[in-house]
C-alpha positions, 0 to 999 in steps of 0.5 A: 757716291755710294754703292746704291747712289752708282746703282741707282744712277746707271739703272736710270738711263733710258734702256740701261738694265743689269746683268751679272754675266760674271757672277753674282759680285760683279753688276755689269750695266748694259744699253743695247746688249753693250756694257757701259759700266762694271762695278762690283757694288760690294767691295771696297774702295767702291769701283766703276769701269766706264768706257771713255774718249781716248784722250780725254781718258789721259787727261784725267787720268794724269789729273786724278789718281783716282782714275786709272786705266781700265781693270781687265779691260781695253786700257785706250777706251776704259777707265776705272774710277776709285770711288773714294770721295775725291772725285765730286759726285757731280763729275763721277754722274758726268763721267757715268753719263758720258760712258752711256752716251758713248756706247748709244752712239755706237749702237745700230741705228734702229737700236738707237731710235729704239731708245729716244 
């Protein structure tokens, strides 16, 4: 997956925008004012932190070398995911997805109606 491909992806969940509250290199995507993804779209290897179950985030992480706890964030929920090819597109959409879908549901009520 490419810089542009992560971009295009975050940005095309139902009330996801980008901020970049760390400076111009880092893209922080957000839903209800919380992050759900932080990636710096120009560096290399590409890289994207997602929020994650617990447990599941130990599953891949002992599955994929290319999933590690989260970089400069709450290790228990985040992951950060080397976009290096070996994981397939399809589970890196999956993994974005999921990320969204967890910090929707901890959203306030009204901002969660607010996004069907």
């Amino acid at each position: 997956m490419t810089a542009r491909a992560l971009r295009k992806l975050c940005l095309s969940f139902r009330g996801a925008v980008e901020e970049f509250p760390f400076g111009p290199e880092t893209s922080v995507f957000k839903v209800g004012g919380k992050m759900f993804a932080l990636s710096g779209l120009e560096r290399r290897p590409l890289q994207v932190s997602l929020k994650c179950e617990p447990d599941l985030g130990d599953q891949l992480r002992l599955a994929h070398d290319a999933i590690n706890p989260g970089y400069h964030l709450n290790k228990r929920h985040w992951n950060t995911v080397t976009l290096d090819g070996s994981l397939p597109d399809r589970m890196v959409r999956d993994l974005v997805e999921d990320s969204y879908d967890l910090v929707v549901e901890a959203l306030p009520r009204a901002k969660r109606a607010a996004l069907r």
